[in-house]
N, C-alpha and C positions, 0 to 999 in steps of 0.2 A: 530217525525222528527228529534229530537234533538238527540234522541237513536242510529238512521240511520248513522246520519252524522259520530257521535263518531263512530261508527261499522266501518265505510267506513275509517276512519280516522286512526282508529287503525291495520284494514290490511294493509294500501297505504303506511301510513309514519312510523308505530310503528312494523314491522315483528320479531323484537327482543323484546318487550317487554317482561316483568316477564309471563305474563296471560297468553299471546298470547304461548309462551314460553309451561306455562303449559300444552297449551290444545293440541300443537303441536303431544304429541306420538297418542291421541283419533283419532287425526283428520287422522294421517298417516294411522294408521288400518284400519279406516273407509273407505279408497281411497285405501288402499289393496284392502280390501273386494271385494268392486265395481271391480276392475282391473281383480281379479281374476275369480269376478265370469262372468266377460265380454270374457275374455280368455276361460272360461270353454265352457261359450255359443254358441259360434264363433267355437269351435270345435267341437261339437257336431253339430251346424248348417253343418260344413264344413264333418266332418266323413256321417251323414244322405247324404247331397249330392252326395257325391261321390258314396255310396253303394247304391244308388238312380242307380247313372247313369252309372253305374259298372253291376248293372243289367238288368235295360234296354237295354242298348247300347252293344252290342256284334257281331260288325259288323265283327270286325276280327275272329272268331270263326263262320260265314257265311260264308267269303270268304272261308278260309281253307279249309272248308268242301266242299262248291262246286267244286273248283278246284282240290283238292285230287277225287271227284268222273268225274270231269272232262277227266284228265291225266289217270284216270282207263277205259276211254271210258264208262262209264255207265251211264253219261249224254252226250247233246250236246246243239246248241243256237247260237243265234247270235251273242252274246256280250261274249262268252267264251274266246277266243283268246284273246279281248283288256282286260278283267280281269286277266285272269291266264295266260297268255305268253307276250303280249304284254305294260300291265300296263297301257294303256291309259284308261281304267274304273278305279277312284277313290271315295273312299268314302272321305266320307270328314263330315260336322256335322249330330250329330245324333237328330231324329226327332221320335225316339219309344215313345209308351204310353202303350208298351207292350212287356216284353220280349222273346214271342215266335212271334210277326210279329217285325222285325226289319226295319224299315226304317230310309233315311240319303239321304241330299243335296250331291249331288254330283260331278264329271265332268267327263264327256265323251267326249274323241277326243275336251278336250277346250269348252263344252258347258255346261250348266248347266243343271242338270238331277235330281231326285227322282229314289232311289235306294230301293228297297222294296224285303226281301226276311223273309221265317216262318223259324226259327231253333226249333220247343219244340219237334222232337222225340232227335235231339241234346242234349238238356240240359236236357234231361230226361235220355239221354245213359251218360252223363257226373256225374249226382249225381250217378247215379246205375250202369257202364256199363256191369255188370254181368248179368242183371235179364231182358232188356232190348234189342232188336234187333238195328243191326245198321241200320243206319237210311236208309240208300240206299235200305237198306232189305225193309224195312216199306211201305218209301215214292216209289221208283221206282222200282214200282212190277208189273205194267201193263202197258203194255202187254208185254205176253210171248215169250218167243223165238218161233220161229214156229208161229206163228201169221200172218195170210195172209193180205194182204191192205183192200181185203175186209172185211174181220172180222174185222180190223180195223176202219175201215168207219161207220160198224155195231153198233159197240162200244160206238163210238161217237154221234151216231143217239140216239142209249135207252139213252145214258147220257143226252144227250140234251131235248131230252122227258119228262123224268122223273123233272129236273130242270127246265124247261122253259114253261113244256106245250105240247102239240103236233100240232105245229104250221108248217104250210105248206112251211114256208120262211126256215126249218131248214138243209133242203139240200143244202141251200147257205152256211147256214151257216159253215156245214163241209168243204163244198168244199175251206172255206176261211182258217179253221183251219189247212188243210193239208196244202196248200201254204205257212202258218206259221212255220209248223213243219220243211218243206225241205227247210232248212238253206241252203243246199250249191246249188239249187234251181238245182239238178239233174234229177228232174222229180219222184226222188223215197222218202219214209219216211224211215230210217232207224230205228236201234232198240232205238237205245240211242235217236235220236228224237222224236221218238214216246212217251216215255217213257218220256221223257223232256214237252211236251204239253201235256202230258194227268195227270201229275203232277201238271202243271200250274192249269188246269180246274179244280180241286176240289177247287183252291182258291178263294171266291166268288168273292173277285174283279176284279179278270183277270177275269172271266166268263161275268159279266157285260160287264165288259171294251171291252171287243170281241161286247157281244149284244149290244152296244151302239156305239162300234165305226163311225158308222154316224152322230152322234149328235155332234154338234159342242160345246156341253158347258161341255163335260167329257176331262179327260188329255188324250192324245195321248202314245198310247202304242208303246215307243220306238226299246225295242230289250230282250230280255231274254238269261237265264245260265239256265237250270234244272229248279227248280222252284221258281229263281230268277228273276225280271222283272223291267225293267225300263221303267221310263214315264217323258214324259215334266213335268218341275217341273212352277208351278205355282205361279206368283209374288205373291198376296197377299191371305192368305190362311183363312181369314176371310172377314164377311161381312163389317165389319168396319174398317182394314185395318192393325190395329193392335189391340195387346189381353195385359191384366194381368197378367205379369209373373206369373208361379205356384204358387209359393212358397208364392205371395201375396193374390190369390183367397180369401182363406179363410179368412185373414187377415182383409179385407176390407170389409166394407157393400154397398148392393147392391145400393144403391144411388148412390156410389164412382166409382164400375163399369160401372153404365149408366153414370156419366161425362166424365169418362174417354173415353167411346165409341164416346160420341156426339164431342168430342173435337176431339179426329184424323178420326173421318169418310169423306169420301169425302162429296163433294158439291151436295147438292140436288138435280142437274140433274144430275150427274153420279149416283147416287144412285138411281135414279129411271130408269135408263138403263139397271143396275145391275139389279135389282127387274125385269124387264121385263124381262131377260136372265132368270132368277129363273123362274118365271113361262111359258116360252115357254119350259123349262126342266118339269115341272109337265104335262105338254100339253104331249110330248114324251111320256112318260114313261107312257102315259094311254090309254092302247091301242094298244101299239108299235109291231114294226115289231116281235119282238120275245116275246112277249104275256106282262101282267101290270107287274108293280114295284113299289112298296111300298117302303117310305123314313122312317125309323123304327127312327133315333136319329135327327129329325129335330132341329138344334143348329148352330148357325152363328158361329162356329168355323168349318165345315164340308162342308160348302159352299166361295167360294172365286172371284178374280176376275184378268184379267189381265192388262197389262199398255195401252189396252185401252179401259178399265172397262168393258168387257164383261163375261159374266156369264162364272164361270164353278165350275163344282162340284169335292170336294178338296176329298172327302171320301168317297167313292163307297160300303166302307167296313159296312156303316149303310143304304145300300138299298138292299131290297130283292126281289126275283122273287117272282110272286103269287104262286108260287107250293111249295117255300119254308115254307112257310109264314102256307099252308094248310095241308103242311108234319107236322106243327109243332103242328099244333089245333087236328088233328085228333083224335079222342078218348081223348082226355086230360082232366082230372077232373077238375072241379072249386067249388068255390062256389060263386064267385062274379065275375064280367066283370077282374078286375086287374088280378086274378089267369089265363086270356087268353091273356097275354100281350107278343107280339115276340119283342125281342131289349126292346128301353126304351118305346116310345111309338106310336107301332102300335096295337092296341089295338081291340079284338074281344068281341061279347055278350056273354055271360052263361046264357046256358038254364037251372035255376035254379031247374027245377023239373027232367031234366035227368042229374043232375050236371056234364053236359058236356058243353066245348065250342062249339059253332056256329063258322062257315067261315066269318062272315061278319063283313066285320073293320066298329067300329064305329065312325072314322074319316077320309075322302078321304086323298087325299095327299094337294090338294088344302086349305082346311081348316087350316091345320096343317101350312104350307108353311104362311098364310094370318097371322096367328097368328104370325108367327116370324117377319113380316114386318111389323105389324103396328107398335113399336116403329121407327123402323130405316126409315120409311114413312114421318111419322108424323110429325119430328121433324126436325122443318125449313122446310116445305112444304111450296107453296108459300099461300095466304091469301085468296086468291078466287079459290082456288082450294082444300083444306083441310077439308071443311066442308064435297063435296062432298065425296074425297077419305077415309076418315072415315067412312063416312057411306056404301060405299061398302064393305068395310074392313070386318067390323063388319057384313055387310050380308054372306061374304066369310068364315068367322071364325063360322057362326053358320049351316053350310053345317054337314052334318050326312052319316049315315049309307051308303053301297056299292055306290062307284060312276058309276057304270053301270048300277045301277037300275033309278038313275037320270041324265042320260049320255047329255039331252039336259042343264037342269038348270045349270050344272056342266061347259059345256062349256060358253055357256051364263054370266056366273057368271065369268069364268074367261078372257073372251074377251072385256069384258065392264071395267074389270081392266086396262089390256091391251092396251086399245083403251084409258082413259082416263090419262095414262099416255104417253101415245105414242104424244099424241095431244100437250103436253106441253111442251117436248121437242124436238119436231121434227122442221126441218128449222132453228136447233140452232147448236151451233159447240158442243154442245155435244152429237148430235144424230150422 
């Protein structure tokens, strides 16, 4: 202690002495050192960001390109005018986790919007543009000039076939696609709009977003450019309301993340209205008007809610039709279940002695979905109710193999969820 004190006494009252003096040029270096290599780090931090978000983010290099093939007539759309003549479409931040799908918070006509369009035959003509077709060649190639409404219609029908199924509802559904296309709603589809929606539909989530458009817990598809497409943009874009900046993810150990979740999530009975909105969306999508859909990256970052906490699903881009899903197994060699895995995990069997996959997902969507809610359930549930809602949980989460071959236990299992949260907060102002 007596060491201390002199130590303390000798920085506070003595900064000129001889010693202190001495050790003064060590000490300066040493506080370089530190400065610089803090500066060095801080650049590098800031350099990686930038060429971070320099890649991702290339909304202006979307617009361009639409609106140059716009002004050439070779696209058309709803939202063309307010983007390329009128400027009332703005982007505004960007929201990519991918530099060939760009997406950005935006404003339209003063509203707040989700601006989502793909550039990668772009940035492929951009590194190479010798060796490389432009993009309007590539992307808006069908259909041809001379193309009658019917052979358009025709078009539409094997496309929808082939990706959905051959499902009896799907004459509606064209007939809803053309009404889409004839923007200036003349009764006719012209070339450029033709070519503008049938652009769209190779993208899987505008194809969902069309088959789903009934369902109240998907975003509402606003207006389109070519095969640019806006949607209501969604207050909160996770299940728990807010996330882990990137850059900390890995930083942090997952204990840190589960506090951080429990501490901004809402209140227990929003959160179990949320959860009911999540599974009246698995209830849809099994079955549905335009054949099943599989949730391939189930993650509470791809599901969300709005300001008055009802479900809706934030990312369409990780759900598949069944005919995609069987495009994908077909003949495909394995040697283990994982070698038949579509997305992160929808996962089929391998038949180990014809080391081919099998069609049959070994996990319904119910299961998967049960598995993500029981922490966000669980925790602060009320006292006389958690015993039981574990225990179903845990029967929901051990569900298996094709959910049509157990089409009654599947529903059963998830209407007793349903029902046992419905019960507790119904009668309440937050039902």
């Amino acid at each position: 202690m007596r060491r201390i004190r002199r130590l303390v006494h000798l920085v506070l009252f003595c900064p000129l002495s001889t010693g202190l003096q001495g050790r003064l040029p060590g000490i300066k270096v040493k506080y370089l050192l530190v400065v610089w290599l803090g500066i060095f780090v801080g650049s590098w931090v800031a350099y990686m960001h930038y060429a971070s978000y320099s890649e991702l983010c290339r909304g202006h290099v979307c617009r361009v390109i639409i609106c140059d093939q716009y002004k050439k007539g070779i696209i058309s759309g709803s939202t063309c005018k307010d983007l390329c003549e009128e400027h009332t479409l703005r982007f505004q931040r960007c929201l990519s986790s991918s530099p060939t799908q760009q997406v950005y918070s935006g404003l339209w006509k003063e509203k707040e919007v989700i601006i989502k369009c793909g550039i990668e035959e772009a940035l492929k003509a951009e590194s190479n543009p010798d060796s490389v077709p432009r993009r309007d060649v590539v992307l808006f190639d069908k259909p041809t000039r001379g193309t009658s409404m019917d052979e358009f219609k025709e078009m539409l029908l094997n496309f929808l076939k082939s990706n959905l199924g051959d499902q009896t509802s799907l004459a509606a559904l064209v007939s809803q696609i053309i009404t889409m296309a004839d923007v200036n709603r003349d009764g006719k589809v012209s070339l450029a709009e033709a070519k503008s929606i049938w652009a769209l539909l190779q993208l899987n989530e505008f194809l969902l977003m069309l088959s789903l458009h009934e369902k109240e817990h998907t975003s509402k598809l606003l207006g389109h450019c070519g095969d640019l497409y806006i949607t209501e943009k969604i207050p909160h874009n996770s299940l728990y309301g807010t996330d882990v900046p990137h850059f900390l993810q890995s930083l942090l150990p997952s204990v840190i993340h589960r506090l951080i979740h429990q501490w901004f999530a809402p209140a227990w009975p929003r959160r179990a209205k949320i959860a009911i909105g999540l599974l009246e969306f698995v209830e849809e999508i099994f079955h549905g008007t335009y054949g099943n859909f599989y949730i391939c990256e189930t993650s509470f970052k791809n599901v969300g809610y709005n300001d008055k906490y009802d479900f809706k699903m934030v990312n369409l881009r990780k759900v598949a039709t069944e005919m995609t899903i069987r495009g994908f197994l077909k003949g495909r060699h394995c040697e283990q279940n994982v070698d038949c895995t579509y997305g992160k995990d929808c996962m089929a069997t391998c038949d180990k002695l014809m080391k081919q996959c099998k069609s049959d997902m070994v996990q319904p969507n119910l299961a998967k979905v049960c598995g993500l809610l029981q922490d966000y359930l669980l925790y602060g549930a009320p006292p006389d109710l958690k015993e039981e809602l574990q225990k179903q949980l845990r029967t929901c989460m051990t569900l298996s193999g094709l959910a049509s071959q157990m089409e009654v236990h599947h529903s059963l299992v998830l209407n007793n969820l349903k029902t046992l949260l419905w019960k507790k907060i119904s009668n309440t102002k937050y039902s």
